[in-house]
N, C-alpha and C positions, 0 to 999 in steps of 0.2 A: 234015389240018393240025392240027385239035387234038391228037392223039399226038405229034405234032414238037414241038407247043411243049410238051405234059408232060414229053419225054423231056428235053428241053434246062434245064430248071429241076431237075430230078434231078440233072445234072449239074454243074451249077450251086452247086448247094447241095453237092455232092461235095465242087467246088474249093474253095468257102468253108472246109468241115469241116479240109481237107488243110492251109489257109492258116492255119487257129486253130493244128493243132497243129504250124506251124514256127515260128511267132509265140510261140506258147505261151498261155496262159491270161489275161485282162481282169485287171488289176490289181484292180479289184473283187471279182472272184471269188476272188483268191490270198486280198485280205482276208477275205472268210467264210468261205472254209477254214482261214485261220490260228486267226479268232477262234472255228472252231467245235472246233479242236484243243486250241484253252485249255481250251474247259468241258470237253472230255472229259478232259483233264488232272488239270484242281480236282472232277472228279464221284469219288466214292471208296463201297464199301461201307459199310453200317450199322457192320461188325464192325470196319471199317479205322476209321473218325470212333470208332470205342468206345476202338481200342486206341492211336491217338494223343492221345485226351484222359487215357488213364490213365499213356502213360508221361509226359505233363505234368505229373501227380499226382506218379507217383512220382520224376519229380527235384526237384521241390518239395519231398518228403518228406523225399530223400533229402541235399539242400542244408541243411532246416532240422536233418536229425538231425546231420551234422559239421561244422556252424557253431557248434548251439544246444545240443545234446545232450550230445556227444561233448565241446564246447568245456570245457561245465559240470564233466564227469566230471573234466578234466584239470584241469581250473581245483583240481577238490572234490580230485584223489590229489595235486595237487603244495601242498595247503594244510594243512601240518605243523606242527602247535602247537609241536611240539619244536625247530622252526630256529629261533624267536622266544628273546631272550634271556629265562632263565628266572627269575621274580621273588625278590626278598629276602624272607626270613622272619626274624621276629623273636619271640624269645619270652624266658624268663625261666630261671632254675637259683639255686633256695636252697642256699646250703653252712654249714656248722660253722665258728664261728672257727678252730677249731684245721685245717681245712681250708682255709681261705682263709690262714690263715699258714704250713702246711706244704706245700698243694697236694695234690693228690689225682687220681683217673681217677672220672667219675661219669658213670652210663647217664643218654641223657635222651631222653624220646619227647616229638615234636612231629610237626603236621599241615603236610603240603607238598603243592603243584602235580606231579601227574606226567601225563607223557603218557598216556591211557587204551591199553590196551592191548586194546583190544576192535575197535577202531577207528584203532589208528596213530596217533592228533592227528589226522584226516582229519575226525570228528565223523558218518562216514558209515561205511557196511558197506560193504564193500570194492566196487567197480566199478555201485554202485547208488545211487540215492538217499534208499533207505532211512536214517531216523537212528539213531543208534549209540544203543540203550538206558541203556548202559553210563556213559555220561557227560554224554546227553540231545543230544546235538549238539554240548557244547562242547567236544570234542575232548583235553580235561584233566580228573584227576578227582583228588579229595584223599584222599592217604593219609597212614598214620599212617605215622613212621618213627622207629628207634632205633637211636640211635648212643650212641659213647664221647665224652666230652670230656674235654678235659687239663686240670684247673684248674692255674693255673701256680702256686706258693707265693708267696707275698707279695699277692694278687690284693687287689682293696680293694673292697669295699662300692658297686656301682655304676656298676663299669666294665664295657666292654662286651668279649666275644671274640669272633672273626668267624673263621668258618671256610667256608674256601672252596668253592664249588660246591658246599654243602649245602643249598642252599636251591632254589627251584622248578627244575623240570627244564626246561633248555634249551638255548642254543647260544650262549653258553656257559649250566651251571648258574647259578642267583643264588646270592648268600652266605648265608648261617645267622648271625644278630648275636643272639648269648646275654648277656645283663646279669645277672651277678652280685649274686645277694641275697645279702651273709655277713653272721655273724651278729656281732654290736659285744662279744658278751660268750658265755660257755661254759655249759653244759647246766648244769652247777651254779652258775653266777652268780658265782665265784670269779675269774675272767679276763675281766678287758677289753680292747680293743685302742683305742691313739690313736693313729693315725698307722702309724710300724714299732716302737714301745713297747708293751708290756702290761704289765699292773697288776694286782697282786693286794692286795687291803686283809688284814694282819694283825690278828686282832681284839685277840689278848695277846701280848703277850711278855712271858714271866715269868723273870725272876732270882733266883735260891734266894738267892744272898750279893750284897748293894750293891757295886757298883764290880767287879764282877766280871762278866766277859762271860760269856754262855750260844749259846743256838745254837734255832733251830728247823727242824719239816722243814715243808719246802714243796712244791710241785707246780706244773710248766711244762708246757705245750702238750706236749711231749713224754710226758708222763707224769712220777711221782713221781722227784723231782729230788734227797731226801735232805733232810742236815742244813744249812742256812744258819745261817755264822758272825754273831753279835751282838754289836756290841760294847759295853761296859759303859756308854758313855757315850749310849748311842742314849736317840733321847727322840720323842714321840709324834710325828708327823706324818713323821718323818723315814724315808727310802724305803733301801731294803736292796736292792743292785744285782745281779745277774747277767750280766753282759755276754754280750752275741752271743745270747740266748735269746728276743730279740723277734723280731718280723716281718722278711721281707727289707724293705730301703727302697725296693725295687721290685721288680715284678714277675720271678722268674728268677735274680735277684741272688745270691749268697752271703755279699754283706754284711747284716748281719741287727743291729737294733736291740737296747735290753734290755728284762730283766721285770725290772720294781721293786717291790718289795713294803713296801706302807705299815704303819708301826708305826701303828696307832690308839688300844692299850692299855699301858699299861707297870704290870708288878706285882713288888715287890719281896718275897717271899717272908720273909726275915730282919726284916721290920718287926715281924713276933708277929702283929698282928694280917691281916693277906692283903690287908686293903683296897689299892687302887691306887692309887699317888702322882700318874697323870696320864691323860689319857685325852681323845679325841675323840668325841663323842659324834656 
């Protein structure tokens, strides 16, 4: 009888086994297998945790280099001194009377803004953050420059000529504003200028015979002008005309002022003795 009843618990225990696996598996049990699939899921080698925390690194790196990097670089090649308009220069040009009434072409060197040429207007070395030695970083460096200028005839004492896009390099160029320093009177002190008149002070006019007119030579901007006719009656102070031999009345014009030329002395020769009958002192 004992063997009957082992055999029959053997059996027993068959049927149970045969019943789990058309039932399937205790809900319990599904869950520790599920949960024990997780950890072997998240469990990874030394080398695997190494080489996921480095490619975290390197998009970190690689985010901060074409955000921060890259952004800066674009920022530094598309920052062009030269698309900025380019500044006004002002400087100065002394001329000759007889230049500022005739007009003239005269060299003139002056200092201006140009883009550095070492560095583009970039202020940097080309695709680097290195700075431009050449200009210190500030992307513009000052050079000397020489150019022609037109002085126009008639030009006056003070007034300004502007010519265009000579002045600091930009987008557009700035102007170039030249003021004219001429001069009021000529290299021999002989020639003044008022206005579009000039004047020249006669110191004598001498008359060999009374009441008889004579002549003297004089000299205009132009150069030695000859004989000016005098007439017998002229008497000191009194101005001896030339017409069209002054200044133009404006700049360019071909209308042109006169030279007058002041008696200051008057000596009548035929007296005997030379002395002058009038005179300005």
């Amino acid at each position: 009888m004992p063997m009957a009843t082992s055999t029959v618990l053997q059996v027993g225990q068959l049927r149970s086994g045969a019943a789990w696996h058309r039932r399937g598996p205790h809900p319990a049990v599904t869950a520790a297998a599920a949960d024990d699939g997780k950890s072997k899921s998240k469990s990874e080698s030394p080398w695997e945790s190494v080489k996921r925390s480095a490619g975290g690194v390197q998009d970190k790196a690689k985010g901060f280099w074409d955000s921060e990097v890259l952004g800066a670089k674009r920022a530094m090649s598309e920052r062009q001194f030269g698309d900025a308009p380019g500044k006004d220069v002002r400087t100065a040009l002394r001329v000759t009377l007889e230049e500022a009434v005739l007009g003239t072409k005269m060299p003139l060197t002056y200092t201006r803004e140009c883009v550095c040429g070492g560095c583009e207007g970039t202020g940097r070395l080309s695709s680097t953050f290195i700075g431009c030695e050449e200009c210190r970083g500030a992307g513009m460096v000052s050079e000397e420059t020489r150019i022609e200028v037109t002085v126009p005839a008639g030009v006056s004492d003070g007034a300004t000529l502007r010519l265009k896009e000579q002045g600091g390099q930009g987008t557009p160029n700035g102007g170039l504003y030249v003021k004219i320093d001429a001069a009021a009177m000529n290299q021999g002190g002989i020639i003044t200028r008022v206005g579009a008149d000039l004047y020249t002070d006669v110191q004598i006019v001498r008359f060999p015979v009374r009441g008889e007119a004579t002549a003297i030579r004089v000299r205009t901007v132009e150069g030695d002008w000859g004989n000016l006719a005098v007439a017998a009656d002229a008497e000191v102070g009194k101005a001896l005309r030339i017409r069209g031999r002054g200044a133009p009345v404006k700049p360019g014009s071909k209308e042109r002022g006169d030279h007058l030329f002041v008696v200051k002395k008057v000596l009548y020769e035929d007296d005997g003795d030379g002395e002058d009958t009038d005179d300005i002192s």
